[in-house]
C-alpha positions in Angstrom: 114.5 116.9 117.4 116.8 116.8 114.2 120.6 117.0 114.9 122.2 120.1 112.9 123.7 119.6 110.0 127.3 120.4 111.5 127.1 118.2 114.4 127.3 121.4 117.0 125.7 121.4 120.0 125.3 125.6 120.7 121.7 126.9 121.1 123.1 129.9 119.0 123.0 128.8 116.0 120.2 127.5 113.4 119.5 124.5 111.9 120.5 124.4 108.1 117.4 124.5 106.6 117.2 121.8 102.9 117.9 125.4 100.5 121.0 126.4 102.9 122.4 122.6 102.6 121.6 122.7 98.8 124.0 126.3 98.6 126.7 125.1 101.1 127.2 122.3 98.7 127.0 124.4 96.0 129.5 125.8 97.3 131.9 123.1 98.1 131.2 121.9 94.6 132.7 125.8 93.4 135.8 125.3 95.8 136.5 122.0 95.1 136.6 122.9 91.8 138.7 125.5 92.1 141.1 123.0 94.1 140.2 124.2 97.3 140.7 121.3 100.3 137.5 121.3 101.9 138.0 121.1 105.7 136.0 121.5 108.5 136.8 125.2 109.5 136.1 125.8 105.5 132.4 124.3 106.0 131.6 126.2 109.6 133.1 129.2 107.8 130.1 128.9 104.9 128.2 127.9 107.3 128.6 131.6 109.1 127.9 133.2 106.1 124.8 131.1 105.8 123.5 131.8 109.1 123.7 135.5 108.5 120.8 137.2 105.9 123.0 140.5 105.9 127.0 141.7 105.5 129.2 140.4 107.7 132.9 142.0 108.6 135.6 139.3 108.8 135.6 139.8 112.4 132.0 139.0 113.0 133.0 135.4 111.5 135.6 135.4 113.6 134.1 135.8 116.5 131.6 133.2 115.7 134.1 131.0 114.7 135.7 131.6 118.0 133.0 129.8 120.2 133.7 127.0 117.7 137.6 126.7 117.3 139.1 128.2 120.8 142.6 128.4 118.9 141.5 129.8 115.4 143.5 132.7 114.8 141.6 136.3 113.0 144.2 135.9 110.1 142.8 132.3 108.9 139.8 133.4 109.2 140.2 136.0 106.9 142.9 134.1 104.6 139.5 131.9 104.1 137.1 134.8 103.4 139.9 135.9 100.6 140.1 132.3 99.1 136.4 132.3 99.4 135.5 135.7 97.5 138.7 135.0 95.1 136.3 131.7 93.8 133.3 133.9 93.7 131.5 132.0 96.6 131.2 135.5 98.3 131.3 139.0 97.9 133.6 142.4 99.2 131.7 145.5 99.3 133.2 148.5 100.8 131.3 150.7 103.4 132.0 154.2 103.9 134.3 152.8 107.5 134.6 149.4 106.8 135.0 146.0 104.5 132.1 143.6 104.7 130.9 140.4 102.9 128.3 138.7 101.9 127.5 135.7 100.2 127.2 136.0 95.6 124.3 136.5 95.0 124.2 135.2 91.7 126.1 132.4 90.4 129.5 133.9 91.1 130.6 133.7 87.3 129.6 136.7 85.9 130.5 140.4 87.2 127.4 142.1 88.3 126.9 145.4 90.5 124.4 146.0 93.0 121.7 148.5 94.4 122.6 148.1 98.3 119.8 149.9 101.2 121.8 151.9 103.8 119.3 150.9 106.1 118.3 147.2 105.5 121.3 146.2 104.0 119.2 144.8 100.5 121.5 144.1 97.6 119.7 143.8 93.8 122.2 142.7 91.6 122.2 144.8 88.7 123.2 144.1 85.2 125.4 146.8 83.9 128.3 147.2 81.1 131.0 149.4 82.4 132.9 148.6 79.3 130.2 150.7 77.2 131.7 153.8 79.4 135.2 152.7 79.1 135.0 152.2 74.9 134.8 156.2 74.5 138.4 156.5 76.8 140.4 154.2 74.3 143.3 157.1 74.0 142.6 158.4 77.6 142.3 155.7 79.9 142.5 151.7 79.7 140.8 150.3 82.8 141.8 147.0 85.0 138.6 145.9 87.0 135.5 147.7 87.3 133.6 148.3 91.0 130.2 149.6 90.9 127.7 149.9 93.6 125.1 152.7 94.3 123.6 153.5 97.9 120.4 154.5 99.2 117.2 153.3 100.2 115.3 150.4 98.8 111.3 150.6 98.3 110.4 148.4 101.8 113.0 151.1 103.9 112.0 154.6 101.8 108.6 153.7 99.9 108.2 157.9 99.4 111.5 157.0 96.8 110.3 154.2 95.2 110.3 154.0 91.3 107.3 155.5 90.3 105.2 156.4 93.9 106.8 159.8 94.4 104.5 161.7 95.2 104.3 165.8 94.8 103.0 167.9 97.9 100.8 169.8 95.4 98.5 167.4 94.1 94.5 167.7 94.4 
């Protein structure tokens, strides 16, 4: 059997697979770049992200960090997750109750918005240009930063919403 990546031995969690070694050092690449030390609650903390296909709150990573680190305190775990989502290797989206994160889904560069499923928890990053809107406010209004995501239900979760396969109760 192939030792994990991180050198843990806990039946909980996965084996990196070669695309999830190939992001985690993409981004340690981004945070070194950025200055960032790389140690090794820094790695297990991508490495949570990594393990998790949906949003995570900071104190899911917490408590998964936990079983690691006995003595890691809540607040650097989320003084990591700011760092981390300040460099663009993850993302903040806010819920109706709560914060949650996720890992960029796109290079982390450029702003992008997203389509997120209430039920799945899909994101589709969406190219939009809030500026367009904000160019007709010149005398009205100058704005900072821009958020933009839309809810609802993604085609897999709601097909009888899908783009183009609504259907009308009174067709023949």
């Amino acid at each position: 059997m192939q030792e994990p990546f991180y050198n843990i031995d806990r039946n909980d969690r996965k084996f990196l697979q070669a695309a999830d070694l190939k992001r985690l050092n993409a981004m340690i690449d981004r945070l070194s770049s950025h200055g960032v030390r790389i140690t090794e609650r820094r790695k297990q903390t991508l490495i949570s992200f990594l393990e998790t296909s949906g949003f995570v709150s900071a104190m899911d990573v917490y408590n998964t960090l936990i079983k690691i680190y006995p003595g890691i305190s809540y607040d650097t775990v989320y003084r990591n997750i700011r760092l981390f989502r300040e460099v663009g290797v993850i993302e903040q989206f806010v819920f109706d109750e709560s914060v949650r994160f996720k890992l960029n889904c796109t290079d982390g560069i450029h702003e992008h918005y997203h389509l997120i499923c209430v039920r799945c928890e899909k994101t589709i990053p969406v190219d939009y240009e809030p500026e367009k809107l904000a160019a007709g406010m010149s005398d009205q209004f100058k704005p900072l930063k821009y958020k933009f995501d839309v809810f609802g239900y993604c085609s897999e979760c709601n097909p009888e919403y899908a783009y183009g396969t609504t259907t009308s109760s009174n067709e023949e």
